[in-house]
C-alpha positions as CSV (number, residue, x, y, z in Angstrom):
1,X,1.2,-13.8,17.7
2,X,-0.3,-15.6,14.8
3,X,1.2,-14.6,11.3
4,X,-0.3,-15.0,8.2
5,X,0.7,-17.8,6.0
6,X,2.0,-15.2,3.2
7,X,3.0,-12.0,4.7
8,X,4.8,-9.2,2.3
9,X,7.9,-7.6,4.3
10,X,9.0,-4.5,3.5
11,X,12.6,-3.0,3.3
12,X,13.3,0.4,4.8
13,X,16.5,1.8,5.8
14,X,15.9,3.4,9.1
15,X,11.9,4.0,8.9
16,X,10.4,0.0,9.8
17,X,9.1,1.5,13.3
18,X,7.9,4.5,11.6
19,X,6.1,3.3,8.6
20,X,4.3,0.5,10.5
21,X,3.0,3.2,12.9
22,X,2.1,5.8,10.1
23,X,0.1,2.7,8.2
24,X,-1.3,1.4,11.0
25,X,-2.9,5.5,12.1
26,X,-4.6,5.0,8.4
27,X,-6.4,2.0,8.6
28,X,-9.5,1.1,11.3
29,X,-8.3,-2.5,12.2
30,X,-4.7,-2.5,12.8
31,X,-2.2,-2.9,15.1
32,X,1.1,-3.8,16.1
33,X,2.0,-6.8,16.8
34,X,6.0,-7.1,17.8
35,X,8.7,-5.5,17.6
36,X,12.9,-6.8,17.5
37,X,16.0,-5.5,17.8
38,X,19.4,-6.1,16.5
39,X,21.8,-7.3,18.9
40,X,25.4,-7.8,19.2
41,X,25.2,-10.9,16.9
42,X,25.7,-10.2,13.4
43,X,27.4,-6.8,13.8
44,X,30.2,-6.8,11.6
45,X,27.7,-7.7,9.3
46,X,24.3,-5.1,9.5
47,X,26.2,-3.0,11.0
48,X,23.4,-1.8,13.0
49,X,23.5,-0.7,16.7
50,X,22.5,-3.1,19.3
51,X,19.1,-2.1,20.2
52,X,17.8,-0.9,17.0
53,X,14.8,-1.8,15.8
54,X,15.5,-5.0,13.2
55,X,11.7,-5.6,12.5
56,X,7.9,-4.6,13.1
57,X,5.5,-7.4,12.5
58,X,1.7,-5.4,12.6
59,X,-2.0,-5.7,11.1
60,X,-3.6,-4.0,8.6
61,X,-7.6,-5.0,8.3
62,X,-6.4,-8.6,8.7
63,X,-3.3,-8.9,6.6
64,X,-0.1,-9.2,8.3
65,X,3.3,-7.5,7.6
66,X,7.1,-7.3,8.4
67,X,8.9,-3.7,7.6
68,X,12.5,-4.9,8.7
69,X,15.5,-1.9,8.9
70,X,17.6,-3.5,6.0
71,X,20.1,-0.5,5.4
72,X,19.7,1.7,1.9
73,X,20.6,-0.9,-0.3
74,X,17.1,-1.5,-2.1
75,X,14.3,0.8,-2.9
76,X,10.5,0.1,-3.3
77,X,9.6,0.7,-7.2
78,X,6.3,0.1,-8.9
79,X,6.8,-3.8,-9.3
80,X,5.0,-4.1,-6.8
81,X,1.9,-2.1,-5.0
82,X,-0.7,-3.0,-2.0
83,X,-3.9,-2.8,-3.0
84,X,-7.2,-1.3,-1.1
85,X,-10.4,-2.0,-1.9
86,X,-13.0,0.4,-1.2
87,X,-16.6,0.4,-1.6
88,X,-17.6,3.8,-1.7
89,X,-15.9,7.2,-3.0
90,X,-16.0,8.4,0.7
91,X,-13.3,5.5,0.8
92,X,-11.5,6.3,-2.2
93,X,-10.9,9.7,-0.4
94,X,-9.8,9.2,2.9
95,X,-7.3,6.3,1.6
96,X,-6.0,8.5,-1.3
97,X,-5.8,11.9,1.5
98,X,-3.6,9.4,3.5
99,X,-1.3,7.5,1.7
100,X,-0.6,10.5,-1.3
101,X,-0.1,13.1,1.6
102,X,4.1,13.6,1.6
103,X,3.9,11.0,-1.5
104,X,4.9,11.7,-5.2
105,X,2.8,13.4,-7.1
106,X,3.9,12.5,-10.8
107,X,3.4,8.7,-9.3
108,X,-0.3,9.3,-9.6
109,X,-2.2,7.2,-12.1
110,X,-5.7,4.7,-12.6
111,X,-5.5,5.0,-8.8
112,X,-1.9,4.4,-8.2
113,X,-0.1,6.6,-6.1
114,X,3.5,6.4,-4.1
115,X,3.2,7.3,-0.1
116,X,5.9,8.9,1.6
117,X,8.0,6.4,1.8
118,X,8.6,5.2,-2.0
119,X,5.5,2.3,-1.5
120,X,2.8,2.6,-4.2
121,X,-0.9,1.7,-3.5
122,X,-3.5,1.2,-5.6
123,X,-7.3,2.4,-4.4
124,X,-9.3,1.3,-6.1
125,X,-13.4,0.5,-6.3
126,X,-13.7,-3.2,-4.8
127,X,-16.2,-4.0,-8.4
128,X,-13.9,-2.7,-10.7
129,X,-12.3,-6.1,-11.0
130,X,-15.5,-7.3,-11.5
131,X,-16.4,-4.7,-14.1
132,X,-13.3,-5.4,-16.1
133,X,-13.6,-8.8,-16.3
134,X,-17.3,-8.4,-18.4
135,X,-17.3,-9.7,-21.4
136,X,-19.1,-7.2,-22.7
137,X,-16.1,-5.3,-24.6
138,X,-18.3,-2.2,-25.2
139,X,-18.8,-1.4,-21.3
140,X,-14.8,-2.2,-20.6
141,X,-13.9,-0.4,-23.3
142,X,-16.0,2.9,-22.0
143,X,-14.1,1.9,-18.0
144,X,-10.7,1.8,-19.4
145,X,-11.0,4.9,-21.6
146,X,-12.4,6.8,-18.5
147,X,-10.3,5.4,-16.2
148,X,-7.0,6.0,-17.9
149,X,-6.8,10.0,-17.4
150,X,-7.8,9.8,-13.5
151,X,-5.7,9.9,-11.0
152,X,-7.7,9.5,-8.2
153,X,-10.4,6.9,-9.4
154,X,-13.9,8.6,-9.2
155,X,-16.3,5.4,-8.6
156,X,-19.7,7.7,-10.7
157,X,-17.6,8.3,-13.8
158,X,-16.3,5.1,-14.5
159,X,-20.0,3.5,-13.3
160,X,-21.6,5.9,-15.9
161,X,-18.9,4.9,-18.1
162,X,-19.1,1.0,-17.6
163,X,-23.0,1.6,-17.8
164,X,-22.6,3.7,-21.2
């Protein structure tokens, strides 16, 4: 098992089996890659029961991840997001069905939106970094003024808004 040099890891209480499943029945290249248990060591401190899953190492589209079963000590919050670029709205769809479904709702916004488990995500058009970054404070003006009431990013509307 090779690991990639940086590799978020992701706190759950119970869910670290879970999750990494549910993520990796999303995306088309994924997989998991090992899975450990808590033992007897360290009891009286994680209190977890020996056998229980401790971590999930898997793959999503190349990029690998750890969700470890730290207890309910520390919640995702919107500090931090993953973010998946798509190249077409049929994209922008199916990624957005999945992650929102059993999500929050009132998360949603520019493309944000929190999955069932408290992670947010950002799907996003893979050129709208690109667009953004135009000097041309005309077009990013029209892209941020369209963008900013979407929920769901609609690639047409913000290309007929970057293209005025």
């Amino acid at each position: 098992m090779k690991l990639s040099k940086i590799s978020p890891c992701l706190w759950f209480d119970t869910q670290a089996e879970e999750a990494a499943r549910y993520y990796c029945s999303i995306f088309k290249h994924s997989k998991i890659l090992a899975i450990s248990h808590y033992g007897e060591a360290g009891r009286e401190t994680h209190g977890r029961a020996p056998g229980t899953v401790l971590t999930v190492e898997f793959e999503l589209e190349g990029q690998t991840f750890t969700t470890l079963n730290g207890g309910p000590v520390f919640k995702f919050n919107e500090a931090v997001s993953l973010q998946v670029f798509c190249d077409t709205q049929d994209e922008i769809d199916y990624y957005w069905n999945k992650l929102s479904a059993g999500g929050d709702p009132s998360a949603q916004q520019c493309g944000w939106l929190k999955d069932k488990y408290g992670l947010s995500w950002q799907i996003a058009p893979a050129k709208l970094a690109e667009m953004f970054a135009d000097k041309d404070t005309k077009k990013t003006g029209r892209l941020m003024t369209a963008m900013l009431p979407m929920k769901k990013l609609d690639l047409a509307a913000l290309k007929r808004a970057y293209d005025g």
